[in-house]
Residue, then its C-alpha position, 0 to 999 in steps of 0.5 A: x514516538x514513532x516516525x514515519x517518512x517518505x523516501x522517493x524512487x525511481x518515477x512514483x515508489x515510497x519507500x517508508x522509513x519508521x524510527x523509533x528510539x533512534x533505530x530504523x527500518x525501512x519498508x520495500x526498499x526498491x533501490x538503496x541509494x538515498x537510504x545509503x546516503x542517510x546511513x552514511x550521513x549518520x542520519x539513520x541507524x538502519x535495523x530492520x526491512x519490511x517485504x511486502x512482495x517480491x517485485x524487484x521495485x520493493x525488493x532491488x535495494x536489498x542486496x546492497x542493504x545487507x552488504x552494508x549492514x547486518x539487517x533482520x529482514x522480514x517478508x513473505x515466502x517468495x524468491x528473495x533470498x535476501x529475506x531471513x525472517x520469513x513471516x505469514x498470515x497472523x504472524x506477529x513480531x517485534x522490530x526496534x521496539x514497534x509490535x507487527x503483525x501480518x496480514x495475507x492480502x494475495x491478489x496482486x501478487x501470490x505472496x502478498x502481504x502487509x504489515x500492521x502496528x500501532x503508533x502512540x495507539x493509532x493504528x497503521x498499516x504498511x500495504x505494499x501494493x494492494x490498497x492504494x489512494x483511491x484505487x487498488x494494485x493490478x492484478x499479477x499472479x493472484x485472481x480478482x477473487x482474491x484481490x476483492x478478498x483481500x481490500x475486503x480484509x483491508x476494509x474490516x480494520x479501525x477505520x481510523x487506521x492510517x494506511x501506507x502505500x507502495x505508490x503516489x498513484x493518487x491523482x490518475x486513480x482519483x480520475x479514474x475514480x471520478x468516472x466510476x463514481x461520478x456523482x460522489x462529492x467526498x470523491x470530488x472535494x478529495x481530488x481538489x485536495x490532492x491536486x493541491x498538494x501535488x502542485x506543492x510538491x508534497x506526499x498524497x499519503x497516508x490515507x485512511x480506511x475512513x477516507x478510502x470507504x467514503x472514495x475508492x471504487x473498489x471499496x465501494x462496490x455495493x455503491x448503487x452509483x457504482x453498479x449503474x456505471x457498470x451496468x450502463x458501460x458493460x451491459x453487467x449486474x452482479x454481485x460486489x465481486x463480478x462489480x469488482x472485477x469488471x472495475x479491475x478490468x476497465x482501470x487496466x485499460x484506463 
């Protein structure tokens, strides 16, 4: 059976640890310390890391990770040298007994990608920084076209699939997501559950594709309500693109 845990670092990064058998990887490891801790303790047997992108906030722990351990890191074409196992669109491998494939979700940044697998036959995605709880990543390198590519991409996996990102992002996208979507009540009974589980400390994530079609703006710009707040506010009618970029553009200013 295959776990997948939290760990905490720096104000508002996840970084995903997934056993199975005993063995571990650890997903976007912006800082080594706790994972050290719990490969010091025993607690883990680390073999692998999954790279979403190169932002140092995913990738700073690396180096200390291969110094520790002799580790098989798989990640995009980028900078890191650190990564030995450079993967692309469709490229499929197999760490610790867990079958990835990837998917190119470029936008966020060019070298994007996320990681797709299965456990105990639920689908699972690891997506870095593209699609968050209720919202999605900035764009950095890539173009609104790009992004709005991507979450599209994103959108077209089992809506049943349990998604993994790189941030607890949830409370200020949902807020944001309120005054795009104001009148949209899943959205609203979403966010009284989000802020229950702040108060007790607990994780917002996973989320689904179920949940984030039925909450997240940028999943729903063919939404009538969505379009009529863009049009009121920025004077604008267009397609579900020209609606995402003008979202994009407004929660970078929110």
């Amino acid at each position: 059976m295959l776990i997948i845990e939290p760990i905490k670092a720096f104000d508002d990064n996840y970084i995903w640890l997934m056993t199975k058998n005993n063995k571990s990887v650890v997903v976007d490891p912006g800082d080594a310390t706790e994972i050290i801790k719990l490969i010091d303790n025993q607690a883990i047997n680390l073999e692998g890391v999954l790279i979403t992108h190169h932002h140092y906030d995913h990738t700073n722990g690396l180096s200390e990770l291969i110094e520790k351990k002799n580790l098989k890191v798989f990640g995009p074409k980028n900078n890191i040298s650190e990564i030995n196992n450079i993967v692309g669109d469709s490229d499929q491998f197999d760490l610790i007994g867990i079958h990835f494939e990837v998917l190119e979700i470029p936008g966020h940044t060019l070298d994007h990608i996320a990681f797709y697998t299965f456990n105990n036959g639920n689908p699972v995605l690891l997506c870095g920084d593209t699609l968050f709880a209720g919202g999605c990543g900035r764009v950095f390198e890539g173009t609104f076209s790009q992004m709005f590519n991507s979450l599209q991409k994103l959108c077209t996996l089992p809506e049943t699939t349990e998604v993994y990102c790189g941030h607890e992002y949830t409370n200020s996208n949902l807020l944001f997501a309120l005054e795009a979507d104001p009148n949209n009540k899943d959205l609203k009974d979403e966010y009284n559950q989000v802020i229950n589980l702040i108060e007790q400390g607990e994780p917002t994530l996973p989320t689904t594709i179920s949940k984030e079609l039925k909450i997240n703006p940028f999943l729903r710009c063919n939404s009538e309500g969505i379009k009529n707040t863009i049009k009121n506010k920025f004077n604008l009618e267009g397609n579900e693109e020209e609606t995402f970029s003008a979202l994009r553009k407004w929660k970078d200013n929110f």
